[in-house]
PDB file of N, CA, C and O in Angstrom:
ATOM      1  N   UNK A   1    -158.471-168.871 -12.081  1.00  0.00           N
ATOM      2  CA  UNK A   1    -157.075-169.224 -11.988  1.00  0.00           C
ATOM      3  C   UNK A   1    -156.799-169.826 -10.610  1.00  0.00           C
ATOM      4  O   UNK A   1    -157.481-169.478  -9.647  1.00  0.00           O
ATOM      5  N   UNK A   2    -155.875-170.666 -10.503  1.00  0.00           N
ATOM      6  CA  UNK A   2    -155.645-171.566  -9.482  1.00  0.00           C
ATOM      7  C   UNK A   2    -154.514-170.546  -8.589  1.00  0.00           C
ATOM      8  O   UNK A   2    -153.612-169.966  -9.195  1.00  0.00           O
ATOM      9  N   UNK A   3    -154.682-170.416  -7.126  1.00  0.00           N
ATOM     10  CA  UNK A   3    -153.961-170.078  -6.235  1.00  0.00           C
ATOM     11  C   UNK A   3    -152.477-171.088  -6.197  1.00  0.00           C
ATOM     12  O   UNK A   3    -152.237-172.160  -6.752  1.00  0.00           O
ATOM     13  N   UNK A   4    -151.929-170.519  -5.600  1.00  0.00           N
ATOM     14  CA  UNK A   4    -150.742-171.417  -5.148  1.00  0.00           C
ATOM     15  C   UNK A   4    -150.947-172.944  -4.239  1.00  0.00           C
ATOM     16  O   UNK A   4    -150.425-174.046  -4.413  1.00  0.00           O
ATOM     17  N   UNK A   5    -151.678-172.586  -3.489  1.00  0.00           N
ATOM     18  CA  UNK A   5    -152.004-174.103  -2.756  1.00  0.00           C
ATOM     19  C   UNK A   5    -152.899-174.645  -3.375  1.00  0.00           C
ATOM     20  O   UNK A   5    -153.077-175.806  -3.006  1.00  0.00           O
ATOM     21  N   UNK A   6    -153.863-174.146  -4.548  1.00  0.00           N
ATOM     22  CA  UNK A   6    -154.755-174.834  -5.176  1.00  0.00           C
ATOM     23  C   UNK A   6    -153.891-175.828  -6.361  1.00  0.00           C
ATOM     24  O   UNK A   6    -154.337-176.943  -6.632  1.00  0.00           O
ATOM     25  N   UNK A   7    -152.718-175.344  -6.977  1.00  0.00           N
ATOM     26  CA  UNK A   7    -151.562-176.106  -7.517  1.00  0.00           C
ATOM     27  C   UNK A   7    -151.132-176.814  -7.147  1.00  0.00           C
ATOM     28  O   UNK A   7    -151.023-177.920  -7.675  1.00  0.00           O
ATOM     29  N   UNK A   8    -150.582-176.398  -5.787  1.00  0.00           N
ATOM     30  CA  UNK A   8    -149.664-178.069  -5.099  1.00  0.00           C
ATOM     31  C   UNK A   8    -150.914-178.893  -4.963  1.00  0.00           C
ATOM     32  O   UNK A   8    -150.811-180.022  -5.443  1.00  0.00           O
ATOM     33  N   UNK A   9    -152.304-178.528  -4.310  1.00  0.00           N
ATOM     34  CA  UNK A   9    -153.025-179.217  -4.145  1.00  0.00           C
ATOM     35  C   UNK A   9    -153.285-180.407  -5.478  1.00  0.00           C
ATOM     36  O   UNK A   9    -153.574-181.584  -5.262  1.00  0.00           O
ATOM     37  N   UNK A  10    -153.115-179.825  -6.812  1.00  0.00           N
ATOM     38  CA  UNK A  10    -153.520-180.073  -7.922  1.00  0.00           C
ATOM     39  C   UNK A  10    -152.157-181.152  -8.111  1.00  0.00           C
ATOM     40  O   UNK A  10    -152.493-182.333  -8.197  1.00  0.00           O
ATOM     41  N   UNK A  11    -150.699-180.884  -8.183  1.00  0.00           N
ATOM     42  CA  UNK A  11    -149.855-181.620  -8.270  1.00  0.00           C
ATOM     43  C   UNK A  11    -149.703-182.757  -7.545  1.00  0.00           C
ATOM     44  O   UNK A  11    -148.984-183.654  -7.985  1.00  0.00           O
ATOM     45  N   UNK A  12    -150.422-182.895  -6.209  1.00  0.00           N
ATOM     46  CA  UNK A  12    -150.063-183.951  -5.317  1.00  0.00           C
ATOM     47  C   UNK A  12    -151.896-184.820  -6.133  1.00  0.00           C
ATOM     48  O   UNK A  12    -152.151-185.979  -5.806  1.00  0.00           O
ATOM     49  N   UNK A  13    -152.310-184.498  -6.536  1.00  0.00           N
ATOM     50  CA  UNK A  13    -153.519-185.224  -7.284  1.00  0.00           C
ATOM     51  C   UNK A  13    -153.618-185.475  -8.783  1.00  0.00           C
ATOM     52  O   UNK A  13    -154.672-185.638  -9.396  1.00  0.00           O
ATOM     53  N   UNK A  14    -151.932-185.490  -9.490  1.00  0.00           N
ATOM     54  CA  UNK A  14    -151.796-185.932 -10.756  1.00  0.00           C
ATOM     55  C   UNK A  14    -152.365-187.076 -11.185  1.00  0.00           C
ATOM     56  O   UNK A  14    -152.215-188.073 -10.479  1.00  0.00           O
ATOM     57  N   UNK A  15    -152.926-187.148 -12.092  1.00  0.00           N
ATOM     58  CA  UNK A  15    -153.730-189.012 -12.252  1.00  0.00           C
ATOM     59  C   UNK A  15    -154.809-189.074 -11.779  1.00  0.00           C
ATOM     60  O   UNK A  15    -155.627-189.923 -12.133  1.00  0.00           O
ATOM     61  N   UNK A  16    -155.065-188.062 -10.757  1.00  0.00           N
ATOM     62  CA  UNK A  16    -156.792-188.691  -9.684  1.00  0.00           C
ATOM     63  C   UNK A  16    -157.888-188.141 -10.724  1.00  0.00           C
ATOM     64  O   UNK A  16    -157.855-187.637 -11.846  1.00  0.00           O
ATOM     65  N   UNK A  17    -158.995-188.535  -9.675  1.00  0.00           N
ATOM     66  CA  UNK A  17    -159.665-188.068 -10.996  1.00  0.00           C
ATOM     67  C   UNK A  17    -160.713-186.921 -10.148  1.00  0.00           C
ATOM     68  O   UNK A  17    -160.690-186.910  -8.918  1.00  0.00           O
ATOM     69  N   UNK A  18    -161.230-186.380 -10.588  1.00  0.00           N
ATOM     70  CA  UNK A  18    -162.281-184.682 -10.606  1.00  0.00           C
ATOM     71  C   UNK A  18    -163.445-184.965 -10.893  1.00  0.00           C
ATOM     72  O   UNK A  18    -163.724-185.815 -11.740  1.00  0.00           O
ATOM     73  N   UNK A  19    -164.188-184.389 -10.323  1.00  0.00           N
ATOM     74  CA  UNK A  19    -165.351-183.844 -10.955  1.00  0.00           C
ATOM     75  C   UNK A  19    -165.639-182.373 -10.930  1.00  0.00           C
ATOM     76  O   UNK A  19    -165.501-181.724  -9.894  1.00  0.00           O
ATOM     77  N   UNK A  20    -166.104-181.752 -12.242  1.00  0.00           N
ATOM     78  CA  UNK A  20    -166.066-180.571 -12.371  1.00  0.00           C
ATOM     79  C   UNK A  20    -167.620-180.180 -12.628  1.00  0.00           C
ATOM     80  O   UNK A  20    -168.130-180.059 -13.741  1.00  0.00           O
ATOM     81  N   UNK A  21    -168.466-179.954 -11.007  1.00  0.00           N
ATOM     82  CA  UNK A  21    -170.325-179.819 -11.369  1.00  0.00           C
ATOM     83  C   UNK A  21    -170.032-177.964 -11.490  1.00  0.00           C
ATOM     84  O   UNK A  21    -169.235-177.262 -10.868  1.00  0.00           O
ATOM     85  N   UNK A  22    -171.082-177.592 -12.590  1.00  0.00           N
ATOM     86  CA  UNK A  22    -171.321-176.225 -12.752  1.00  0.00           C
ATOM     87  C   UNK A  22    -172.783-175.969 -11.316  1.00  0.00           C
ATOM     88  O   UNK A  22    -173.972-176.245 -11.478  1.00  0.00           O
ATOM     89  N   UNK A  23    -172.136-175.381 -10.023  1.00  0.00           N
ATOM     90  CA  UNK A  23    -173.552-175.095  -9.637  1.00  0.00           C
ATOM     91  C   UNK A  23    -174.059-174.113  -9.290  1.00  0.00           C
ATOM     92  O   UNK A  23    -173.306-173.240  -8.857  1.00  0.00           O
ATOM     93  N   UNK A  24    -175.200-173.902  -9.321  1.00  0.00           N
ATOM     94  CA  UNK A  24    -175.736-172.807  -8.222  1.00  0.00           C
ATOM     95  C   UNK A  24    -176.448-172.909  -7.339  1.00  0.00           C
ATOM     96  O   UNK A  24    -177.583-173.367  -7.206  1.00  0.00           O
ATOM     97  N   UNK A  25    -175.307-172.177  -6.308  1.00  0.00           N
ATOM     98  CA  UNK A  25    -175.390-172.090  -4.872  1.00  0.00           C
ATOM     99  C   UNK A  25    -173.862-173.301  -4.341  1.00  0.00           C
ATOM    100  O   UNK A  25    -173.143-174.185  -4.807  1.00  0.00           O
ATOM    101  N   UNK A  26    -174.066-172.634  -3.266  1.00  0.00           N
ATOM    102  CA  UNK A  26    -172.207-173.164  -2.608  1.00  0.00           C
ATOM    103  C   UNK A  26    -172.526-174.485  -2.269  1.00  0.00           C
ATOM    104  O   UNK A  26    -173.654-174.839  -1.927  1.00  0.00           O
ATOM    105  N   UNK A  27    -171.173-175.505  -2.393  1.00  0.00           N
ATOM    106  CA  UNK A  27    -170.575-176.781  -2.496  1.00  0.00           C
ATOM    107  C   UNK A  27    -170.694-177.246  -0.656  1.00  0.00           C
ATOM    108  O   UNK A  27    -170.292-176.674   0.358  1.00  0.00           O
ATOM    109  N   UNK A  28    -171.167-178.064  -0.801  1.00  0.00           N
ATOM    110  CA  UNK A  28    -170.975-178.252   1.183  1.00  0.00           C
ATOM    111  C   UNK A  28    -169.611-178.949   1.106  1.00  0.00           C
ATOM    112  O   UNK A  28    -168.978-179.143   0.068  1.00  0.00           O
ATOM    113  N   UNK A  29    -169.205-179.338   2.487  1.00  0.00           N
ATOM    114  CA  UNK A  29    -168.271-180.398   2.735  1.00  0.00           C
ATOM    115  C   UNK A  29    -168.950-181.535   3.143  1.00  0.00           C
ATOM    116  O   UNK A  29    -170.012-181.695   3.744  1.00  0.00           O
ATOM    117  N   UNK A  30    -167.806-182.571   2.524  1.00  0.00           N
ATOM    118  CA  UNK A  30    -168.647-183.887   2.463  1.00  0.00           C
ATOM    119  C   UNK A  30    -166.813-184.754   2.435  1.00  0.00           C
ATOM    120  O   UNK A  30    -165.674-184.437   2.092  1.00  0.00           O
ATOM    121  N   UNK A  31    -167.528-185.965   3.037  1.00  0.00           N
ATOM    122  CA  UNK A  31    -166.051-187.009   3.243  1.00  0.00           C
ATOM    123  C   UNK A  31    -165.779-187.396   2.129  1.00  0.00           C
ATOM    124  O   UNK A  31    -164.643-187.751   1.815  1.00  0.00           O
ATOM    125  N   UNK A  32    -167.006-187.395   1.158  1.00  0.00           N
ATOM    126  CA  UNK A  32    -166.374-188.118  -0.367  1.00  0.00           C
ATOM    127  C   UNK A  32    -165.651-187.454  -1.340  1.00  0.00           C
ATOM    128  O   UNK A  32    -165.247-188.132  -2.285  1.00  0.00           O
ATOM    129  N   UNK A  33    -165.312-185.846  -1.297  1.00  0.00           N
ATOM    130  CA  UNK A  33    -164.935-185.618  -2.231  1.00  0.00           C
ATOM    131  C   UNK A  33    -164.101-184.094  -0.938  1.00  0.00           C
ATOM    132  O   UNK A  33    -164.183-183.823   0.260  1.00  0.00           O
ATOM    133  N   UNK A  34    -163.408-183.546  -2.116  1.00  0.00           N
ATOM    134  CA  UNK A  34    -162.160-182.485  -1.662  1.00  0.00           C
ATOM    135  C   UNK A  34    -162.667-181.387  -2.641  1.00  0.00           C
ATOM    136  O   UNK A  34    -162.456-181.508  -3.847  1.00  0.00           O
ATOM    137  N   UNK A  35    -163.370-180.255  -2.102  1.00  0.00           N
ATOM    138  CA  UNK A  35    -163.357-179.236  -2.776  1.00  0.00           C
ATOM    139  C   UNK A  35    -162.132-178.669  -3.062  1.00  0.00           C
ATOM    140  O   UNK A  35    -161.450-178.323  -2.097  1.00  0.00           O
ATOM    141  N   UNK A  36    -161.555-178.440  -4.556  1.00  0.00           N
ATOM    142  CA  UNK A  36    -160.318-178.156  -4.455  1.00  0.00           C
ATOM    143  C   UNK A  36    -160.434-176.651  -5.461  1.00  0.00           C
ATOM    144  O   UNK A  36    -159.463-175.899  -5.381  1.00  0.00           O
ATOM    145  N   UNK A  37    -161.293-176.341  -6.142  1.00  0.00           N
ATOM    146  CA  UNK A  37    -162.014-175.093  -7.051  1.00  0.00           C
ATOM    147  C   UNK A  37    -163.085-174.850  -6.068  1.00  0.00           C
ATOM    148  O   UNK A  37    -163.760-175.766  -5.596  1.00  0.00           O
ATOM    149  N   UNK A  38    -163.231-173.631  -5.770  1.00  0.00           N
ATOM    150  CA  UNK A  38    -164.655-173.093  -5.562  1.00  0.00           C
ATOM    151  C   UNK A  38    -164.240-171.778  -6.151  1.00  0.00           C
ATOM    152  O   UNK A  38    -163.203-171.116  -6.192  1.00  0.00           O
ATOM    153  N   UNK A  39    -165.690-171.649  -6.670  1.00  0.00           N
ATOM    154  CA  UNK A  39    -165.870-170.429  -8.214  1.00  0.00           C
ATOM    155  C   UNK A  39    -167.458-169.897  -7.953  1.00  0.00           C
ATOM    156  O   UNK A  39    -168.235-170.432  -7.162  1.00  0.00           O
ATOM    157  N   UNK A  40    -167.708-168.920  -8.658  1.00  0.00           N
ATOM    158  CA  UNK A  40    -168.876-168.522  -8.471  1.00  0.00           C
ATOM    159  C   UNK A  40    -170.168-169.612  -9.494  1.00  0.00           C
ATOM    160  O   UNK A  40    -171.339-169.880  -9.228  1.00  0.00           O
ATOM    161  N   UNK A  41    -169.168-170.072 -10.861  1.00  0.00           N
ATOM    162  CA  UNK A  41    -170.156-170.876 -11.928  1.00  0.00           C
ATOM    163  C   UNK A  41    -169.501-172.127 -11.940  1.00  0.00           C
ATOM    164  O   UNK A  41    -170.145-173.111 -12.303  1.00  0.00           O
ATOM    165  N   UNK A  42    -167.910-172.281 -11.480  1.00  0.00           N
ATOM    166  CA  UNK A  42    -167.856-173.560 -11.105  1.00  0.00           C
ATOM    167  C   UNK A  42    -167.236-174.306 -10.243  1.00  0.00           C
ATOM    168  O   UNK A  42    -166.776-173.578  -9.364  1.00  0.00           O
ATOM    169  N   UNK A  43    -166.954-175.597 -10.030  1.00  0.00           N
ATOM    170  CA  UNK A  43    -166.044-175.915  -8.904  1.00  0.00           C
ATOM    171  C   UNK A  43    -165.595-176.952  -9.337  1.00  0.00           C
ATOM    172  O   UNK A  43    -166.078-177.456 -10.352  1.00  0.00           O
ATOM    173  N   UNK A  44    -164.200-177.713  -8.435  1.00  0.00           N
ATOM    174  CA  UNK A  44    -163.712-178.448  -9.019  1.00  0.00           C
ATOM    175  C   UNK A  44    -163.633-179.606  -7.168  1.00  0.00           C
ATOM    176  O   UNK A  44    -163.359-179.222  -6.031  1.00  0.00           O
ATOM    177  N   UNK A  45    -164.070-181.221  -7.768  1.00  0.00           N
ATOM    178  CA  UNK A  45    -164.254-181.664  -6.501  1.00  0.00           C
ATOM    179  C   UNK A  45    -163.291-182.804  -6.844  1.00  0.00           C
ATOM    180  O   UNK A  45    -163.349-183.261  -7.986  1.00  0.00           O
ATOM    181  N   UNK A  46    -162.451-183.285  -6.011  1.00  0.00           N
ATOM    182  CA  UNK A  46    -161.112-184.255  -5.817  1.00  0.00           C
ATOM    183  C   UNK A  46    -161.868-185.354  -5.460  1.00  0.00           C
ATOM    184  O   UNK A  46    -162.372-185.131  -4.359  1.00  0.00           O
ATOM    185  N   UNK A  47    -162.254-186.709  -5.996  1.00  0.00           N
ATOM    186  CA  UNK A  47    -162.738-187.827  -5.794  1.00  0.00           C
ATOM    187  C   UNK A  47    -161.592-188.897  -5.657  1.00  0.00           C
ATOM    188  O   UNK A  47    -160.668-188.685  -6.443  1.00  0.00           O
ATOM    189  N   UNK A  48    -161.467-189.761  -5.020  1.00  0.00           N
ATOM    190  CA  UNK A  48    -161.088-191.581  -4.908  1.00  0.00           C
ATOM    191  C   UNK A  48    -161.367-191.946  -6.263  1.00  0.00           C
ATOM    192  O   UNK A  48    -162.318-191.436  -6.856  1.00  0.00           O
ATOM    193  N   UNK A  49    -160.443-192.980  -6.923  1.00  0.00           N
ATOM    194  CA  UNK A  49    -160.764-193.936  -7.377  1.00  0.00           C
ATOM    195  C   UNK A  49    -161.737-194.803  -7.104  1.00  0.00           C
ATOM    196  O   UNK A  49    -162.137-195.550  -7.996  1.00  0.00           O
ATOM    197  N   UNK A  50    -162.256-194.845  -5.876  1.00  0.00           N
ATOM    198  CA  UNK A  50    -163.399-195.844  -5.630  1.00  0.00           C
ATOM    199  C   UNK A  50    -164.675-195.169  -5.016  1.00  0.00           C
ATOM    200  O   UNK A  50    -165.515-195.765  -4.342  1.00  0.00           O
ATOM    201  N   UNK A  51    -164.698-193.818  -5.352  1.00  0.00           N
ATOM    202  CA  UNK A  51    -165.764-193.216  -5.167  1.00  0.00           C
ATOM    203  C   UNK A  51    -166.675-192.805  -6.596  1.00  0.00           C
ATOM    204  O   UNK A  51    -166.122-192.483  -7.647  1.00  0.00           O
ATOM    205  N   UNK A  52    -168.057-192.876  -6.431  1.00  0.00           N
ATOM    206  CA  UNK A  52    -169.071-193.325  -7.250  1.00  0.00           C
ATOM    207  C   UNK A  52    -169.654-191.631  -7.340  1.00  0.00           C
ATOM    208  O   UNK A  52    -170.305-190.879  -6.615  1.00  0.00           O
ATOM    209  N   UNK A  53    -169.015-191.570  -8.637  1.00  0.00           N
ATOM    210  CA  UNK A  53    -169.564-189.859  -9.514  1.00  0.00           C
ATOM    211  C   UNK A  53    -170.594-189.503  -9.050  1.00  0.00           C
ATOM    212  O   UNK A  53    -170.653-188.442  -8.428  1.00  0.00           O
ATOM    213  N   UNK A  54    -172.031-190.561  -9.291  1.00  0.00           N
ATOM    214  CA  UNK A  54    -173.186-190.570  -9.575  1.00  0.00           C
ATOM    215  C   UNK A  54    -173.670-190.257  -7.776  1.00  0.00           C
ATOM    216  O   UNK A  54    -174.216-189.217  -7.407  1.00  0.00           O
ATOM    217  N   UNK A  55    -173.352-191.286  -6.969  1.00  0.00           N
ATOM    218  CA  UNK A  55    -173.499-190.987  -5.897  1.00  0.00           C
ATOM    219  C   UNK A  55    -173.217-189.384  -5.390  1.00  0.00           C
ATOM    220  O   UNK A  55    -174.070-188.541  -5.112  1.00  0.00           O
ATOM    221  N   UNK A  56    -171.962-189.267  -5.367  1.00  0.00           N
ATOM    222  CA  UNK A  56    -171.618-187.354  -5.531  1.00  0.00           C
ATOM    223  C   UNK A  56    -172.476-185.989  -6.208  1.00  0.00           C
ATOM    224  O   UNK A  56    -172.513-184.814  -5.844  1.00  0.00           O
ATOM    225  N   UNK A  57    -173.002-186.558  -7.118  1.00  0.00           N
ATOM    226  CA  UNK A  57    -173.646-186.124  -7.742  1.00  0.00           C
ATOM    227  C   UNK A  57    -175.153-185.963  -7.014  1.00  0.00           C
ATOM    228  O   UNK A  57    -175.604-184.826  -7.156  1.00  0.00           O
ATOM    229  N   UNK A  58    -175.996-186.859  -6.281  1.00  0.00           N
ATOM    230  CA  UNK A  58    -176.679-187.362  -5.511  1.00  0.00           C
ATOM    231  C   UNK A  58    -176.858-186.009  -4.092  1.00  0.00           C
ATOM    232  O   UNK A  58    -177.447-184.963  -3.817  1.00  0.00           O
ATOM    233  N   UNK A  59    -176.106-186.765  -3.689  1.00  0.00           N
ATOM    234  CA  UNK A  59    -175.200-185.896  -2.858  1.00  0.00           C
ATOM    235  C   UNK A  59    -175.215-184.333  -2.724  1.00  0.00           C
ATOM    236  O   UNK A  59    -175.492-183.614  -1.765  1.00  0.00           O
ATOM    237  N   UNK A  60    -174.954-184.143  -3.579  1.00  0.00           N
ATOM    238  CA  UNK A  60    -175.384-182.385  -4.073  1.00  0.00           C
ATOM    239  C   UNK A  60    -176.543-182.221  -4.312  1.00  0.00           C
ATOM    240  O   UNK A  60    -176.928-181.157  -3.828  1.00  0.00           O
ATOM    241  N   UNK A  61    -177.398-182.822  -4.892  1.00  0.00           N
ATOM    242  CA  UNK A  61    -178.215-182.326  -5.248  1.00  0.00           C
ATOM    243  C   UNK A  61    -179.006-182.564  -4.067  1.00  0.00           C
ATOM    244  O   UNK A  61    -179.553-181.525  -3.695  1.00  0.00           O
ATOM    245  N   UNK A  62    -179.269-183.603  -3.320  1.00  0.00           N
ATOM    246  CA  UNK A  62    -180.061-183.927  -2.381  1.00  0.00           C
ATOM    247  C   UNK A  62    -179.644-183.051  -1.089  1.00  0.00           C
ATOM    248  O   UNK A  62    -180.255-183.263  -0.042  1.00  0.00           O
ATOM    249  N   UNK A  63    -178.650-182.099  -1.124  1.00  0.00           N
ATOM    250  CA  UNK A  63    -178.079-181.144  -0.083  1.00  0.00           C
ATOM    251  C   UNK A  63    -178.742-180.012  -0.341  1.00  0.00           C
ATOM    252  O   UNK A  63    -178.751-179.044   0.419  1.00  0.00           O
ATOM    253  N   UNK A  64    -179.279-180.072  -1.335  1.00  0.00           N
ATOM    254  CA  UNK A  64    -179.881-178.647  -2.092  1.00  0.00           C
ATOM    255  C   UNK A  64    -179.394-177.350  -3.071  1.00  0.00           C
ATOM    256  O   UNK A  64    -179.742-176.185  -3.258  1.00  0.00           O
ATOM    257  N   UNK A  65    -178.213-178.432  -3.652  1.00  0.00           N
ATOM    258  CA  UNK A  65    -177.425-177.562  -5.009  1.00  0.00           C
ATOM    259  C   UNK A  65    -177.744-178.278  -5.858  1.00  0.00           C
ATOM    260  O   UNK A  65    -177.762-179.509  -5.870  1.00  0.00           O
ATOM    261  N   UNK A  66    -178.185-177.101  -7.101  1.00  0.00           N
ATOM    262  CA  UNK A  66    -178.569-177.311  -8.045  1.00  0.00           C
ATOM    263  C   UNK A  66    -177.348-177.322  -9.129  1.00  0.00           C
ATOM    264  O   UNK A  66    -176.794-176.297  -9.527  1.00  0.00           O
ATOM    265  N   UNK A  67    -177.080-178.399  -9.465  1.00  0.00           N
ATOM    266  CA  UNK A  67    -176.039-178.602 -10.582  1.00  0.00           C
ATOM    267  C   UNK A  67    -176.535-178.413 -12.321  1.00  0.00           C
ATOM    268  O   UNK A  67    -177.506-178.956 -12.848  1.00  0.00           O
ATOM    269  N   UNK A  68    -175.848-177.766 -12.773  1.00  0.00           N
ATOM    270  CA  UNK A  68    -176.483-177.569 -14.294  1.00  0.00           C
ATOM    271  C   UNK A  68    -175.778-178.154 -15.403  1.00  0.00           C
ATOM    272  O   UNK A  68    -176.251-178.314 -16.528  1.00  0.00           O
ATOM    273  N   UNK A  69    -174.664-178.453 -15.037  1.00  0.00           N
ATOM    274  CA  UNK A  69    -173.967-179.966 -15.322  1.00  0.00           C
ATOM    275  C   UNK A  69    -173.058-180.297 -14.169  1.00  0.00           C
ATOM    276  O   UNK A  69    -172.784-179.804 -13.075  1.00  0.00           O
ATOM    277  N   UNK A  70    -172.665-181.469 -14.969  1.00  0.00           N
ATOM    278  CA  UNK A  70    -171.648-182.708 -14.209  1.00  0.00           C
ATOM    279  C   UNK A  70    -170.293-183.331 -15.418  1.00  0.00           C
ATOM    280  O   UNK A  70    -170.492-184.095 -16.362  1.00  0.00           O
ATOM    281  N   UNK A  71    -168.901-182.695 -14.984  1.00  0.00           N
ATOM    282  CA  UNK A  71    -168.371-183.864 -15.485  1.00  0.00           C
ATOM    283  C   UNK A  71    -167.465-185.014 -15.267  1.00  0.00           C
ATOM    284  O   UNK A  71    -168.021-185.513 -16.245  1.00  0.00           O
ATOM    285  N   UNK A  72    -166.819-185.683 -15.006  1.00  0.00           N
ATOM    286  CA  UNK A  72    -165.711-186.103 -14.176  1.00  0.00           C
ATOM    287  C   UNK A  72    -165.017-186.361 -15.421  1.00  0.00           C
ATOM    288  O   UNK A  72    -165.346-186.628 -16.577  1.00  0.00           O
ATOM    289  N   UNK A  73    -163.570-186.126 -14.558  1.00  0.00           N
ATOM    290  CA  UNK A  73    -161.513-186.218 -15.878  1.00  0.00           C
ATOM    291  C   UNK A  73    -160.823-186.629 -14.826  1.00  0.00           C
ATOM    292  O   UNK A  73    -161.291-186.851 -13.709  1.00  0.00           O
ATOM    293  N   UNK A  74    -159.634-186.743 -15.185  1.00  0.00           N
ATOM    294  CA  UNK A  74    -158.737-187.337 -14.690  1.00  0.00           C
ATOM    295  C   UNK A  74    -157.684-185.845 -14.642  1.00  0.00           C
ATOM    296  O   UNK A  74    -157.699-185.093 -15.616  1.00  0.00           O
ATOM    297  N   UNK A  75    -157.042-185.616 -13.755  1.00  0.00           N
ATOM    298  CA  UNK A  75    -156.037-184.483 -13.432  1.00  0.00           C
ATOM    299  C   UNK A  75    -155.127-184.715 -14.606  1.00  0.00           C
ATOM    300  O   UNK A  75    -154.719-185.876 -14.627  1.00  0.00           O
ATOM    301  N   UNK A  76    -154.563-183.759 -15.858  1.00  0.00           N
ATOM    302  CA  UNK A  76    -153.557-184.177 -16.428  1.00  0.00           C
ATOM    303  C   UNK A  76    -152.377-183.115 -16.433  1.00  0.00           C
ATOM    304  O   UNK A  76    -152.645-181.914 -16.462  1.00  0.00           O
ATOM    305  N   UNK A  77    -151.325-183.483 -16.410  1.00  0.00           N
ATOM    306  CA  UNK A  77    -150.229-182.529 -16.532  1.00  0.00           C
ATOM    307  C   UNK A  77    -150.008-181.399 -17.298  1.00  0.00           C
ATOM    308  O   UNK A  77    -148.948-180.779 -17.217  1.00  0.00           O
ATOM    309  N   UNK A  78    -151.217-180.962 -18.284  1.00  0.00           N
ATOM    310  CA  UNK A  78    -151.491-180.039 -19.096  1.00  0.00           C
ATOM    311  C   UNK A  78    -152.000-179.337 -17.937  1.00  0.00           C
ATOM    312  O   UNK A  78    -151.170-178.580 -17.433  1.00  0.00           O
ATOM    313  N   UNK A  79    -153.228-179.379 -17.324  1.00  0.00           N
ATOM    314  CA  UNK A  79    -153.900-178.862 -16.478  1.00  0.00           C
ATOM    315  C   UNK A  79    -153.249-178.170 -15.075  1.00  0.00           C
ATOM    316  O   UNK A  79    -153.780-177.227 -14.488  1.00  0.00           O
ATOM    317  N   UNK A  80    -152.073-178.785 -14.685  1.00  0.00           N
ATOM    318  CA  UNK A  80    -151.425-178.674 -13.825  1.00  0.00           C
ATOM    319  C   UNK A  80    -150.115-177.254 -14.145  1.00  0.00           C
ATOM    320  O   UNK A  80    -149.805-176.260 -13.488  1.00  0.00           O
ATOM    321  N   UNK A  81    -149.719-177.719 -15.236  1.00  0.00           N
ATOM    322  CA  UNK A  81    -148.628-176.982 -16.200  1.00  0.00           C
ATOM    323  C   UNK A  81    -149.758-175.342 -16.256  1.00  0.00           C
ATOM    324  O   UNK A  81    -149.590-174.263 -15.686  1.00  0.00           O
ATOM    325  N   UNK A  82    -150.446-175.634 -16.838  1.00  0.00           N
ATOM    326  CA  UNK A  82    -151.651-174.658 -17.130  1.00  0.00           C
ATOM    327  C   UNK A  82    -152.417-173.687 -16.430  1.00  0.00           C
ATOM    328  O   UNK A  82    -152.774-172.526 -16.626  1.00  0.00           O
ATOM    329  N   UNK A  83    -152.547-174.526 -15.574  1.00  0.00           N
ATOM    330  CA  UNK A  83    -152.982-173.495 -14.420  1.00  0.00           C
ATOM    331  C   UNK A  83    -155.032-174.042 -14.082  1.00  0.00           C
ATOM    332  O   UNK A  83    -155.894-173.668 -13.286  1.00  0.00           O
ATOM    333  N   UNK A  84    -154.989-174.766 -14.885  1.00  0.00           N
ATOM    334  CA  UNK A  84    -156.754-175.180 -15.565  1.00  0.00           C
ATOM    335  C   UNK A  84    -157.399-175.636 -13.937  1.00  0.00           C
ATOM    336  O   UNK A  84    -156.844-176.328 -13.084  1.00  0.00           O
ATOM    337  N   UNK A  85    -158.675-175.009 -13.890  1.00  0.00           N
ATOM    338  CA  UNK A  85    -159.215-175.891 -13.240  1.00  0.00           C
ATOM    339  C   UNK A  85    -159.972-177.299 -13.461  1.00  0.00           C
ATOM    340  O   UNK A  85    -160.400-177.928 -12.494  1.00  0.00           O
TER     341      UNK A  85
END
């Protein structure tokens, strides 16, 4: 369940788009993306429009997290309303 600043965080990123990697072992910080979920099985990472999934994806793994999937969505007002990560 989403905290309170993980909401506004989530509301001021209506439309953007996510990626949601299942991993194991913790998420670093990185300029390309906004950890905005951290979970024990998953997380939720705030991407640009002009930032490249695959690269991110890269990224993690070459940091030394093992992702067991990958998906990227778009933030929708269900999710927000909802509480969803």
């Amino acid at each position: 369940m989403r905290t309170s600043t993980q909401s506004t965080a989530a509301c001021s990123q209506f439309g953007g788009r996510v990626v949601r990697p299942k991993p194991v072992g913790s998420i670093p910080s990185s300029p390309n993306y906004q950890v905005t979920v951290r979970d024990r099985n998953c997380s939720e990472l705030s991407i640009s429009d002009s930032t490249d999934e695959a690269a991110v994806s890269k990224e993690l793994v070459d940091s030394g997290v093992a992702v067991r999937s990958f998906a990227t969505t778009k933030i929708s007002l269900e999710d927000i309303h909802q509480g969803l990560p």
